[in-house]
C-alpha positions in Angstrom: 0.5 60.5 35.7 0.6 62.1 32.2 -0.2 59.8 29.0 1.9 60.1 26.3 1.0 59.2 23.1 4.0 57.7 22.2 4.7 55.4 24.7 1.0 54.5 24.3 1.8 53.7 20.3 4.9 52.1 21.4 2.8 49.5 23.6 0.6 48.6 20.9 3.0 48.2 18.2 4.7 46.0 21.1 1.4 44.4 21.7 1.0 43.4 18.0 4.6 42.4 17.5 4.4 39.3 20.3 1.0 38.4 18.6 2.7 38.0 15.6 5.8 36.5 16.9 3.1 33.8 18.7 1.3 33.0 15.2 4.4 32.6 13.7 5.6 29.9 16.0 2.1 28.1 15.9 2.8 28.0 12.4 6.0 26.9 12.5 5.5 23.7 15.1 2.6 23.1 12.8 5.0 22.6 9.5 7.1 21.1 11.3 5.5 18.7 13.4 2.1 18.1 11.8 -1.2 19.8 13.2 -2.7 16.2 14.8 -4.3 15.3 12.0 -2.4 13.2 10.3 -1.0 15.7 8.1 2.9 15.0 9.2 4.7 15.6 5.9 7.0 13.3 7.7 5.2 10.8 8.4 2.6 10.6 6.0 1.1 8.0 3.6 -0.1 7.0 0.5 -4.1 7.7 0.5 -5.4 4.1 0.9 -9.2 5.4 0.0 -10.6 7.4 -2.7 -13.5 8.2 -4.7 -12.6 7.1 -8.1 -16.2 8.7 -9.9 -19.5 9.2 -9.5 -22.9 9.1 -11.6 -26.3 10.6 -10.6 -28.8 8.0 -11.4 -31.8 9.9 -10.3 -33.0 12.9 -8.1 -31.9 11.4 -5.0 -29.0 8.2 -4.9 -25.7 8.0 -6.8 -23.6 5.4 -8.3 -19.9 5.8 -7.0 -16.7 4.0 -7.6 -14.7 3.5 -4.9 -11.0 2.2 -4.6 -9.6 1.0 -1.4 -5.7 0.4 -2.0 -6.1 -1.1 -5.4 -9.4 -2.6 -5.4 -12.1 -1.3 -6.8 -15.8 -0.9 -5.4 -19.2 0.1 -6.8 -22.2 1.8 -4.6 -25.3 2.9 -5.4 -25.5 5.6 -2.2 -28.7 8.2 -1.2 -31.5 6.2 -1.5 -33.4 4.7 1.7 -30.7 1.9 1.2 -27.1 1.9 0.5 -25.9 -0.9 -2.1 -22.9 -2.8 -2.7 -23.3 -3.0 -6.1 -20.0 -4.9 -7.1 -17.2 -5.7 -4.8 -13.5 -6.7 -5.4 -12.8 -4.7 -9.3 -9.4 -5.0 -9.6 -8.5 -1.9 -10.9 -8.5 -1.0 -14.5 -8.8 -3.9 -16.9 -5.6 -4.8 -19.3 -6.0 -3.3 -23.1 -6.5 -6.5 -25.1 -3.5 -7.5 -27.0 -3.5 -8.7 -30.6 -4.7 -12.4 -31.3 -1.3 -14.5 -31.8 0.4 -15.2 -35.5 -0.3 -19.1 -35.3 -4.3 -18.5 -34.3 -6.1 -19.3 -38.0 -9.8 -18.0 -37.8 -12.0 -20.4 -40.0 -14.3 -19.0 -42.6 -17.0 -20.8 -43.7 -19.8 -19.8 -46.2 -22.9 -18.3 -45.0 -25.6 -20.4 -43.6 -29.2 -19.6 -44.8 -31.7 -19.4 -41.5 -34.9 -21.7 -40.8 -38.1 -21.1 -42.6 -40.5 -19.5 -39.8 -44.4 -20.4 -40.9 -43.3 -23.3 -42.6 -44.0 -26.9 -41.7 
């Protein structure tokens, strides 16, 4: 039985060319059909959780601001105890708007204050 180095360079490039062919298909069902983890494009939703921002407060605990569909919620995490510091922010306040045209805002002259020390 003689080798022949072509027919042994044929078998690897054949070899290398089914590899590929099975990475390819992998990748393909995973595109197409989501890898398991919830990642169907098809399927998927709206993130119901994030983390909104965070503050170190010292060395070793945080202050984070947490939103859970669209409420709001603020920890204070890493110490020996994890807080709930406020629950139930609804989102981002309104911007105030502009008093009304019929409010009237009374001025009145200047009022002197008590005499301290005095009797």
């Amino acid at each position: 039985m003689d080798f022949d180095l072509s027919t042994a360079i044929l078998g690897v490039a054949g070899f290398l060319f089914i590899v590929a062919l099975l990475v390819l298909t992998v990748w393909a069902f995973k595109a197409l059909f989501g890898d398991g983890n919830g990642t169907n494009p098809k399927t998927a939703r709206e993130r119901r959780l994030a983390v909104v921002e965070t503050a170190s407060v010292d060395a070793n605990r945080k202050l984070c601001l947490v939103r859970r569909d669209d409420v709001e919620h603020l920890l204070i995490i890493g110490g020996p105890v994890d807080l709930v510091v406020e629950t139930g922010i609804k989102g981002r306040p309104a911007p105030l708007q502009p008093p009304h045209s019929d409010v009237v805002i009374a001025k009145t002259a200047p009022r002197t204050g008590p005499k301290l020390g005095q009797p």
